[in-house]
C-alpha positions in Angstrom: -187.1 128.1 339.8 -188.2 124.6 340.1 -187.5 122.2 337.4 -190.9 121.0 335.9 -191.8 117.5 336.1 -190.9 115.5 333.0 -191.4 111.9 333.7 -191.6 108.9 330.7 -195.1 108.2 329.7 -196.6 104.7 331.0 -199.3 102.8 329.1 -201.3 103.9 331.4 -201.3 107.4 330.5 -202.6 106.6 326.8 -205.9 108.1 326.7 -205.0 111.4 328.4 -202.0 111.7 326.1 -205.0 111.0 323.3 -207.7 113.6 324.8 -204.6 115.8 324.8 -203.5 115.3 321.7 -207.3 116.0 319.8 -207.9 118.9 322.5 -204.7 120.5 321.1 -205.4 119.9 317.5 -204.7 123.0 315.6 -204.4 124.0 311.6 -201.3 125.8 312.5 -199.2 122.9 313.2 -201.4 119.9 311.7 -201.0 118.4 308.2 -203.9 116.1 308.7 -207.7 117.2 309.2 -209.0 117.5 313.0 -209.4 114.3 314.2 -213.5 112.7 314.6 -214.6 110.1 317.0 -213.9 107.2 317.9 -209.9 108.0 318.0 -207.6 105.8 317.2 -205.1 104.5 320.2 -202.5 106.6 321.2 -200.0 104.1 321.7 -199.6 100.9 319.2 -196.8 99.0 317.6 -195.2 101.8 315.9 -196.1 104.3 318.8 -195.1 103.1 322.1 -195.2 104.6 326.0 -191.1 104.5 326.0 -191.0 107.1 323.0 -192.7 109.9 324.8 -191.3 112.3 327.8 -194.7 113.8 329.6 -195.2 116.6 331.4 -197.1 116.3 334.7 -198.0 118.5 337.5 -199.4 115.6 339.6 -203.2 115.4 338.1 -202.0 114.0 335.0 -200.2 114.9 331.8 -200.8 118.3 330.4 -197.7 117.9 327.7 -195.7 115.5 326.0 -193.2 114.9 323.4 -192.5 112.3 321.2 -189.1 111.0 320.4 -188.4 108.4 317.3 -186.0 107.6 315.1 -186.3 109.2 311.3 -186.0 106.3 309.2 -185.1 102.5 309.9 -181.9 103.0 308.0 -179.1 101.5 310.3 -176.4 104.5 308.9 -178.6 107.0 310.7 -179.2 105.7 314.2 -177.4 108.1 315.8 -180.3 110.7 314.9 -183.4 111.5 316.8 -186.5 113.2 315.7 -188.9 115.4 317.7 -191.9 113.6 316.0 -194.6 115.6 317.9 -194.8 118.5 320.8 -197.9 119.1 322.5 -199.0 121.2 325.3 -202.3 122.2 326.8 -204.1 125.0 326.4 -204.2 125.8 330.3 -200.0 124.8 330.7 -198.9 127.4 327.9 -196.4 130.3 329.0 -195.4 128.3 331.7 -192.3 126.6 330.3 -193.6 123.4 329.7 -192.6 123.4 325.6 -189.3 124.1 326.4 -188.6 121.7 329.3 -189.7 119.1 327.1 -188.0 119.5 324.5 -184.5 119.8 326.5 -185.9 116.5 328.7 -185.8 115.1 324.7 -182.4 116.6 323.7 -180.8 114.8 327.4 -182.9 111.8 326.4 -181.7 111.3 322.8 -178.1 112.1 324.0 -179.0 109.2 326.8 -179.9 107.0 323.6 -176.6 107.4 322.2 -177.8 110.5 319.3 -175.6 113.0 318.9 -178.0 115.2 316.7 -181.6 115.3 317.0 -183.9 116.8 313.7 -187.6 118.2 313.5 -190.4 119.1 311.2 -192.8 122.5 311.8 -194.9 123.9 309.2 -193.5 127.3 307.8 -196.0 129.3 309.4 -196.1 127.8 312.7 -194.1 131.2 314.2 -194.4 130.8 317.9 -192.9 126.5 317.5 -190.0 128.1 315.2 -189.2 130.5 318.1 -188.9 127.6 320.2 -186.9 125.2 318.5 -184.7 128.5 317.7 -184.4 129.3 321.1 -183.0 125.9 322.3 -180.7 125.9 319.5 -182.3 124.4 316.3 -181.9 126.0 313.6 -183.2 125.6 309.8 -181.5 123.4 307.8 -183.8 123.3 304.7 -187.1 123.8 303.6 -189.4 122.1 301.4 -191.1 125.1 299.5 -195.2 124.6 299.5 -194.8 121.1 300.6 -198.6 120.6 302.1 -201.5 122.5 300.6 -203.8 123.1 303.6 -206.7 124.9 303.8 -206.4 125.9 300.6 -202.8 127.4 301.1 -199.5 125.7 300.2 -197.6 125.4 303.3 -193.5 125.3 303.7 -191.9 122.1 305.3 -189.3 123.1 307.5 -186.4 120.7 308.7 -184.0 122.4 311.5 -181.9 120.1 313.5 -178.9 120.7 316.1 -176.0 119.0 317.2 -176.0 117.0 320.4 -172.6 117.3 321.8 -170.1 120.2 323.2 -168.1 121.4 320.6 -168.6 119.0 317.9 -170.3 119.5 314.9 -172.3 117.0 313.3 -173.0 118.3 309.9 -171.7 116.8 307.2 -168.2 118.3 305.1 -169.0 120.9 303.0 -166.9 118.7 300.1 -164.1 121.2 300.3 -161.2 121.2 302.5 -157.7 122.7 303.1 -154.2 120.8 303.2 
């Protein structure tokens, strides 16, 4: 099978990345209502072209991911967050989810990570299959954390280690002599 094409986004690419991005909108995985015209830009200070990995068949991008750190906090650099994973309508059940998000395992492990974390709403089933798939699995949950629609909605946080046969969790606080 040949490898998809995962390529890193270019300034360029902003307002298909933003069509994209509202095309895709969905209450399953969004906290925040569907976005109304005009949008703001895809990429600004906070958001920039080098934190994405797209997903491009040669007529532009029809997925991307976005790759951040969790919080400024020196002490926990060597993290990376999946901070969004989209993928068109038209692309689904063709890999493209899952190529991206091992194009951002390989880059975060290119960044120097050597665990990378994510957020998905409780009842987003098919993004949970995913994530468990390629390795993440659930490392807590924030019971009811978003009321949406008129439901309250679990937060889950699942993460993975980013290296061969080390783990990065922290000690359990117990140990043996």
């Amino acid at each position: 099978m040949t490898p998809l094409p995962i390529r890193r986004a270019r300034p360029g690419d902003a307002e298909a990345l933003s069509l994209l991005d509202h095309a895709t909108w969905s209450a399953l995985h969004a906290v925040t209502p569907c976005p109304q015209p005009p949008f703001a830009p895809f990429f600004d200070a906070g958001v920039r072209p080098e934190d994405h990995l797209v997903a491009d068949f040669g007529d532009g991008p029809v997925g991307y991911v976005r790759l951040g750190l969790p919080t400024r906090l020196a002490c926990n650099r060597h993290v990376r967050q999946v901070q969004g994973l989209v993928v068109a309508g038209h692309a689904r059940g063709r890999g493209v989810g899952r190529a991206l998000l091992r194009a951002a395992c390989d880059e975060a492990r290119r960044r120097g990570a050597v665990r990378i974390t994510l957020r998905v709403l409780g009842r987003n089933a098919p993004a949970r299959a995913l994530y468990a798939s390629e390795g993440f699995v659930v490392e807590g949950v924030l019971p009811g954390e978003f009321l949406l629609d008129g439901e309250y909605v679990d937060d889950v946080l699942m993460g993975r280690p980013l290296t061969a046969g080390r783990s990065t969790r922290p000690p359990s606080g117990r140990h043996r002599d």
